[in-house]
Every structure is written in structure tokens, then in C-alpha cells.
C-alpha positions as CSV (number, residue, x, y, z in Angstrom):
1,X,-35.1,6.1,-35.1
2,X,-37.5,5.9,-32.1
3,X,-34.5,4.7,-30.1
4,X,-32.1,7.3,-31.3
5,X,-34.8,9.5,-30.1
6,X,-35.1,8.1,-26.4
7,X,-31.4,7.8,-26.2
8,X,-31.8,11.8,-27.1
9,X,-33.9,12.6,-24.4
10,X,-32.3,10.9,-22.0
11,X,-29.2,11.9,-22.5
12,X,-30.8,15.7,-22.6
13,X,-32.5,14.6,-19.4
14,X,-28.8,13.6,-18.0
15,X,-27.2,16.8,-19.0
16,X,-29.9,19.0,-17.4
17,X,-29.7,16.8,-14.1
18,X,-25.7,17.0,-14.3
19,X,-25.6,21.1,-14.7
20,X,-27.7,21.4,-11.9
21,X,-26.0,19.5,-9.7
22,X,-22.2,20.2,-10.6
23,X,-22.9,23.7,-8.8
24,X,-24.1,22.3,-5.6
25,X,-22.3,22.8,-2.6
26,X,-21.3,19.0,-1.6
27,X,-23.4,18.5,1.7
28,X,-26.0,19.7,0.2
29,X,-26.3,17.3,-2.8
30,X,-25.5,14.6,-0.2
31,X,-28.7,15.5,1.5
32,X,-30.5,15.9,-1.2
33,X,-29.2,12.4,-2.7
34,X,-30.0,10.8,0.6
35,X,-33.9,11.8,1.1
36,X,-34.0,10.9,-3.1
37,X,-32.9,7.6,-2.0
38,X,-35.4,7.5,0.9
39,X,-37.9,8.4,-1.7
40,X,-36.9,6.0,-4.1
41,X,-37.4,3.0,-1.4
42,X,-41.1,3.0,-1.5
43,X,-41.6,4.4,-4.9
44,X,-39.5,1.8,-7.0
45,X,-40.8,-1.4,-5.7
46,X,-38.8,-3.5,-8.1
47,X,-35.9,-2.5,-7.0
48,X,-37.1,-2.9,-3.1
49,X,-38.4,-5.9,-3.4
50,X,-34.7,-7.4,-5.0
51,X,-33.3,-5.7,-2.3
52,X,-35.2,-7.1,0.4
53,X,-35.1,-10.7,-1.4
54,X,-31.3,-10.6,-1.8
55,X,-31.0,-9.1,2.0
56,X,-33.7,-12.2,3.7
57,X,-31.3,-14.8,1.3
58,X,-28.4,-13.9,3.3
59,X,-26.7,-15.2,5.9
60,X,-26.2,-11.8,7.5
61,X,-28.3,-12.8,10.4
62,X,-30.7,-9.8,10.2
63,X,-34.5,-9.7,12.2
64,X,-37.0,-9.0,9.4
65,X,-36.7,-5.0,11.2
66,X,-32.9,-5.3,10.9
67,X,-33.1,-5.8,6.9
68,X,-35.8,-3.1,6.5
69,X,-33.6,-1.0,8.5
70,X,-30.5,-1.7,5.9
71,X,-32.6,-1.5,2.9
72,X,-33.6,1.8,3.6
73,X,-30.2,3.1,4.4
74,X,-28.8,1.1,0.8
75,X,-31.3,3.4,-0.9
76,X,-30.4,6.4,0.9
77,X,-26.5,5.6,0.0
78,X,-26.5,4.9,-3.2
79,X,-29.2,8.4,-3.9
80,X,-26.5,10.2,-1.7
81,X,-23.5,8.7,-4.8
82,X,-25.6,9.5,-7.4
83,X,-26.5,12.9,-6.3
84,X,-23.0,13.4,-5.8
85,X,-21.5,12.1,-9.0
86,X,-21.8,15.0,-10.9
87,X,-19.5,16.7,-8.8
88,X,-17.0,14.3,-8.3
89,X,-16.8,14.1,-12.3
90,X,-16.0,17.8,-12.9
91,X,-13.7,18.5,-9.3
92,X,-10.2,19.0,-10.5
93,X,-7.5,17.2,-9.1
94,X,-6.7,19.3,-5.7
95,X,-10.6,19.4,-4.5
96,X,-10.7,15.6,-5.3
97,X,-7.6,15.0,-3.2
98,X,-9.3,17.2,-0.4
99,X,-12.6,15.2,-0.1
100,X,-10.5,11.6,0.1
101,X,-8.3,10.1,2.8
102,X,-6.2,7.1,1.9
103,X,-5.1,4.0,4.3
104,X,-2.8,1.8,2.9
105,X,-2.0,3.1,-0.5
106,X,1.8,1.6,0.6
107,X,0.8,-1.7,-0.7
108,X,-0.7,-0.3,-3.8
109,X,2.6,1.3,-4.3
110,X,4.7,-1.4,-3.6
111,X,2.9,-3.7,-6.0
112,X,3.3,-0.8,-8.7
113,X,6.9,-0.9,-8.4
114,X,7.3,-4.5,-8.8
115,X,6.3,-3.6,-12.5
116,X,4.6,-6.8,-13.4
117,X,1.1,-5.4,-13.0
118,X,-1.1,-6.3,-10.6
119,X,-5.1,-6.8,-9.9
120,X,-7.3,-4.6,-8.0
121,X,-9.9,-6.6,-6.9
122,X,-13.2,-4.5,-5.6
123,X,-17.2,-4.3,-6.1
124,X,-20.7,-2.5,-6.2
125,X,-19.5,-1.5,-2.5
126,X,-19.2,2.2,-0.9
127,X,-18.4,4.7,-3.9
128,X,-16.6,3.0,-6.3
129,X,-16.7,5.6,-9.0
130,X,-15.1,8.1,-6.9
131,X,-12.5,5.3,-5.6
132,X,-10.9,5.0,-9.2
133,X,-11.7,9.0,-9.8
134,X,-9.2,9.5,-6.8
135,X,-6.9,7.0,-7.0
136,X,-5.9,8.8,-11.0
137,X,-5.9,12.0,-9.5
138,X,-3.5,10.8,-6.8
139,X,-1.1,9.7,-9.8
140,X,-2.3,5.8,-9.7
141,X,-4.3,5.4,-13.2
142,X,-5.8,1.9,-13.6
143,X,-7.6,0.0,-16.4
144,X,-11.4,-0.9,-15.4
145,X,-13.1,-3.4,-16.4
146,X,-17.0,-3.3,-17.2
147,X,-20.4,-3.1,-19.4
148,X,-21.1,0.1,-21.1
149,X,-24.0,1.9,-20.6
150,X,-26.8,1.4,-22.4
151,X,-27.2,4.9,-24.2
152,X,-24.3,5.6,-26.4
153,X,-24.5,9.2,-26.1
154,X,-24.4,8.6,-22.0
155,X,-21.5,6.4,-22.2
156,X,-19.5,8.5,-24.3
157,X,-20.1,11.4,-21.7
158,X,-19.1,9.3,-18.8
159,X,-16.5,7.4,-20.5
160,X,-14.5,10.8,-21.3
161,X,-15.1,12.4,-17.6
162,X,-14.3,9.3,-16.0
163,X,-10.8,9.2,-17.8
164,X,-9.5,12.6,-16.9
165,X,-6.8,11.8,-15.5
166,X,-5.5,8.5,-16.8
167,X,-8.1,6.0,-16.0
168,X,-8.8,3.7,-19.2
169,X,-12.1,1.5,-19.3
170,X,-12.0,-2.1,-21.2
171,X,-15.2,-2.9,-22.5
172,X,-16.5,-6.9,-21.0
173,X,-16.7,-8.1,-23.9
174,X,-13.3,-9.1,-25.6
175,X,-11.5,-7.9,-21.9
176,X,-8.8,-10.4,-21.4
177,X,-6.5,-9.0,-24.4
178,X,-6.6,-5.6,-23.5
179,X,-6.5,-6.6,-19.6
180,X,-3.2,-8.9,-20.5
181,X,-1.7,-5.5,-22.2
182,X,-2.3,-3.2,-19.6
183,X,-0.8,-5.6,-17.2
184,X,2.1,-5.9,-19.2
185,X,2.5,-1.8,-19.0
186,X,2.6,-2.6,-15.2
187,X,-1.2,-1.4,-14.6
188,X,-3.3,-2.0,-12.3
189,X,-6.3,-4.0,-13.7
190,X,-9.4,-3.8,-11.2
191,X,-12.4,-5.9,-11.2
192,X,-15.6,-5.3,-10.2
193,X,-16.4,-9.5,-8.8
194,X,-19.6,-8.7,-7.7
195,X,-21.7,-9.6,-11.1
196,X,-23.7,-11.9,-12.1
197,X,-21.5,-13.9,-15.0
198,X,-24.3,-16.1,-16.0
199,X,-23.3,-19.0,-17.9
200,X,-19.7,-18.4,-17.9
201,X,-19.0,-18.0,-14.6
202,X,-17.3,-20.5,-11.8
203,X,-19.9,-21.0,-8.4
204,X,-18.5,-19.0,-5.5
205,X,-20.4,-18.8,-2.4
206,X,-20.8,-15.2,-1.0
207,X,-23.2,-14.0,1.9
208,X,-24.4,-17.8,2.3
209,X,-25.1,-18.5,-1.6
210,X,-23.5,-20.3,-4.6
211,X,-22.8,-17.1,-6.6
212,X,-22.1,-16.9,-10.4
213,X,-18.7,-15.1,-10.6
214,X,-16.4,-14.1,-13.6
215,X,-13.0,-16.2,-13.0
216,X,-11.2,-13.7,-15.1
217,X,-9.6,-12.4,-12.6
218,X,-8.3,-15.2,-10.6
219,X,-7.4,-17.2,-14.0
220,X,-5.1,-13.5,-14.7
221,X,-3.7,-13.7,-11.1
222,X,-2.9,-17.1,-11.4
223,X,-1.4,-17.4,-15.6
224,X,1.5,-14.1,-14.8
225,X,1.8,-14.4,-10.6
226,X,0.1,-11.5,-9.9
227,X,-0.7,-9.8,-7.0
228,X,-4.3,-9.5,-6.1
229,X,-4.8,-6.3,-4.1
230,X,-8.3,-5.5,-2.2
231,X,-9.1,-2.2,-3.0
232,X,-12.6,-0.4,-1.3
233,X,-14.2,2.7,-0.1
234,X,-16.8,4.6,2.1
235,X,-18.1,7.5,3.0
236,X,-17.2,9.1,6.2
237,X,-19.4,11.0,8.8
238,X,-17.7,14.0,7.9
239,X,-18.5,14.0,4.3
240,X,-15.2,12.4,3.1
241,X,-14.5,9.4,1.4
242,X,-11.9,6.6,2.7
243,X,-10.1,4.5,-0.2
244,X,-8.6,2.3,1.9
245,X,-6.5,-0.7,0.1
246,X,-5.4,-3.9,1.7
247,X,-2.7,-6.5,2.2
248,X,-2.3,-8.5,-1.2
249,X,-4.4,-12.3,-1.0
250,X,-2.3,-14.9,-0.6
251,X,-2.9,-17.2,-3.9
252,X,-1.2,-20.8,-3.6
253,X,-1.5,-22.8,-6.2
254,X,-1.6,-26.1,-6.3
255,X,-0.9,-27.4,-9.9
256,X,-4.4,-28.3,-10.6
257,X,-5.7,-25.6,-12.7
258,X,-8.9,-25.3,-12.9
259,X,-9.5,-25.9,-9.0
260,X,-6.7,-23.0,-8.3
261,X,-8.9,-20.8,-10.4
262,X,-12.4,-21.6,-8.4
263,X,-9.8,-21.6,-5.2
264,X,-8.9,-17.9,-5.9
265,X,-11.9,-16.8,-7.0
266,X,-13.7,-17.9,-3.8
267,X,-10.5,-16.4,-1.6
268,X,-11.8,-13.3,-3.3
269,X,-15.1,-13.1,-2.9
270,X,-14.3,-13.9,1.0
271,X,-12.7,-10.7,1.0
272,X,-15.3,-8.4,-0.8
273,X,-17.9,-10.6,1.6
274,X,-16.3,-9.2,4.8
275,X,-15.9,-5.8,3.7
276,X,-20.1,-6.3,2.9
277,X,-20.7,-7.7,6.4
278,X,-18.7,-4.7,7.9
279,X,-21.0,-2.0,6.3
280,X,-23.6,-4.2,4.8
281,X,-25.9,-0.8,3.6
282,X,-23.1,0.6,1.3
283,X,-23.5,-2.8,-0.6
284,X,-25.4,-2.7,-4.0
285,X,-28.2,-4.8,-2.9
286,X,-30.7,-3.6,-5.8
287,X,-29.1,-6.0,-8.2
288,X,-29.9,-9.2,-9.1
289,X,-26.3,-10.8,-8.0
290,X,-27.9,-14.3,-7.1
291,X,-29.9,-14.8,-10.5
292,X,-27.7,-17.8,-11.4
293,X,-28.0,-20.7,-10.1
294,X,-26.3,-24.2,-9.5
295,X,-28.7,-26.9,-11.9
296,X,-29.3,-29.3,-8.5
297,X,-30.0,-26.1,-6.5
298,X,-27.9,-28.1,-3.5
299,X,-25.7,-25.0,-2.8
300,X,-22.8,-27.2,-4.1
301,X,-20.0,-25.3,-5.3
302,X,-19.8,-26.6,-9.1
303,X,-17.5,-24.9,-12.4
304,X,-20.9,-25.0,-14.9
305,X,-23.4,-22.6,-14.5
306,X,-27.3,-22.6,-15.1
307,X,-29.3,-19.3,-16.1
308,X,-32.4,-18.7,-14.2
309,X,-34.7,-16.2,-15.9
């Protein structure tokens, strides 16, 4: 009861935050967003102190200024997407399609008309959300993959905005069956490779560390052929976001299968890793990402994985 209680009020907290800020005109939620996310730096210190952890563990080459510096802009970022969600969620298609450019949605196109499916490969990087909000407005659904949010009442709310216009979520758990199905409908299947997979993850190594990463994706590309299609945004100066998509990865397998899958998995987190060094603030760098480990701690890349608490 107590927890149907909290999951009450937060989810009454939620809706008051989103009617607010559904009404506000855009640049001024994005300024608001950014000086909550300025706030937020030195009044969550749990979340600062990952973020400056995971930023000193990198191999970004940043002076101890330099990784203050992009700390504070992360948190200013990712206040400026949050603040700006609401809106994104409730703009109909035509407003959407007016706050978005697009590079190189010719490649997303051509792998949609080879009608095998294909994979969207992305992360925690730019404004994600509003990347696959976009994309289905612009008449390209996909099939997400990811966790559901802890409140039920929350991730009903989302869940229902988020498919307006075609987009369907697959829940982690249980993913590959309905990610197999949706590639047989010739869908794109995107996946966010940026989590932590704990135990059942393959070691890739990403900004200079081994790197527990889901192999789902790879081990897809590689069973049916599929293209695997980069797939990012960011915010422009202007107060537009770019969804720009890339050149499919070229995945050649060598018969060996489950070196092809570590193979492709790392070739993919190489790509999400030079779109982080590009922008590095637009990166989620609040999340644990490095919590698991390699057991001999040598940086070796290895196919078993060991769960730190």
C-alpha cells in the first residue's frame, strides 16, 4: 500500500510538472532546464561525483578544469531535455518536424526498403527521446528496446505519449522474440548499447575501459545479415535538434561465432565512442556505465562478466 501511495504522488508530482511545462514557449523551458541542470550539479552530489569519476576514468584526455568544465555543461544538457520533454511529448507531428533537421535519413531509407529489417544502433547521447519521437513523426516508426520505469502509473503515461505515432517499446526482459518479430515486419530495431549488462554482457572497451555491453544486438545483426545503422542526435545553437544517421557498419564475419559477436559489438561501441568524443557533454555521464568489471581487473577484453556492487 505504502508503495502504491508513493507511486501516487509521484506520478501526481509528474503530471503537475508536465502541465506546467507543456505551455512553455520552447526557449524558455530550455533555459529554464539548463540553470535546473546547473543547479542540480552541486546539489545532487551522487550524481556529480559518478559523473566526475566516470569523466577522470576516461581516456578523453581532459585537465581536472577541462572535466569540471564538461560536467557542468552534462548537467545543464540533460536539465535543458528534461525541461523540454514535456513538450516534445504533446507537439503534433508538423511542430515536431519544424524543430528537427535530418542528415542522412537516405541510408535509413535505403535499409528500410531492403525489407529485411535492420538495427538502429544509438545511446544515452544528445536527445534520444526526441530522436525516435521524430523519426515516427517523419513516417519511420521503430521498435525500442529498454527497462520500464519504475512507477507503473509513469510508465504507462510515457509509454502511450511516446507511441503516438507508431513507435512500439519491447520491454528488456524477454526482448529478443519480439525484437526477431519486428525485424521480420522489416522494422527498425534500435538499441540503446550504452548500459551496463552486468553479468550477461560481452567486455567491450569504450572511452579507455573494459565495458559490460548487451551483445544482443550484434548476435541479431550477425544470425539474419542485418544492417547495423548509427543513428544520433543533438541540439543545435539555434534551438533545433539534428538526427543525423550514418553509413551502415561494416560486419564481417568470420565463421567463428562467438568472437564475430564480441567483434561487432566492439565495432559498435567504436562508433557510439566517437560520436561521445565529438560532443563529450551531451553524453549521459551520471550513470554508472563502468560498474562491471573484468574478474583480473587487467583491462583484458574477456566474454564472462563479474558484478561489482
Amino acid at each position: 500500500m505504502q508503495t502504491r501511495a508513493r507511486h501516487l504522488a509521484e506520478y501526481a508530482l509528474y503530471r503537475l510538472f508536465e502541465g506546467v511545462m507543456r505551455h512553455m514557449p520552447w526557449g524558455t523551458a530550455l533555459a529554464m532546464g539548463e540553470l535546473a541542470g546547473r543547479a542540480a550539479y552541486w546539489l545532487d552530489s551522487r550524481h556529480r561525483e559518478v559523473t566526475l569519476s566516470n569523466l577522470r576514468g576516461s581516456d578523453l584526455g581532459l585537465s581536472e578544469s577541462d572535466i569540471v568544465r564538461v560536467a557542468k555543461d552534462c548537467f545543464a544538457h540533460f536539465g535543458a531535455l528534461a525541461f523540454t520533454m514535456p513538450l516534445l511529448l504533446f507537439m503534433d507531428a508538423g511542430e515536431l518536424l519544424r524543430r528537427v533537421r535530418f542528415r542522412g535519413m537516405e541510408v535509413w531509407d535505403a535499409a528500410a526498403r531492403a525489407g529485411k529489417g535492420f538495427i538502429g544502433l544509438t545511446g544515452h547521447y544528445g536527445n534520444w527521446e526526441a530522436m525516435a519521437l521524430v523519426l515516427s513523426a517523419s513516417g519511420r516508426p521503430l521498435t525500442v528496446i529498454g527497462r520500464r520505469v519504475g512507477n507503473p502509473y509513469l510508465d504507462a503515461r510515457l509509454r502511450a505519449l511516446r507511441a503516438r505515432f507508431g513507435n512500439v517499446a519491447i520491454d528488456k526482459d524477454g526482448a529478443v522474440k519480439e525484437a526477431v518479430q519486428a525485424l521480420r515486419r522489416g522494422m527498425c530495431v534500435g538499441f540503446l548499447l550504452d548500459q551496463d549488462a552486468r553479468s550477461y554482457g560481452v567486455f567491450a572497451h569504450f572511452l579507455g575501459r573494459p565495458a559490460s555491453t548487451w551483445p544482443t544486438a550484434a548476435a541479431l545483426a550477425l544470425r539474419f545479415g542485418l544492417p547495423v545503422v548509427p543513428i544520433y542526435s543533438r541540439p543545435c545553437p539555434d534551438g533545433t535538434i539534428m538526427v543525423e544517421v550514418e553509413a551502415p557498419l561494416a560486419i564481417n564475419p568470420s565463421g567463428d561465432s562467438a568472437r564475430d559477436v564480441l567483434d561487432a559489438t566492439q565495432l559498435m561501441s567504436d562508433a557510439l565512442e566517437r560520436r561521445v568524443r565529438r560532443h563529450p557533454h551531451y553524453w549521459f555521464w551520471m550513470h554508472r556505465r563502468f560498474k562491471t568489471q573484468p574478474a583480473n581487473e587487467s583491462g583484458s577484453k574477456e566474454t564472462k562478466c563479474t558484478s561489482t556492487s
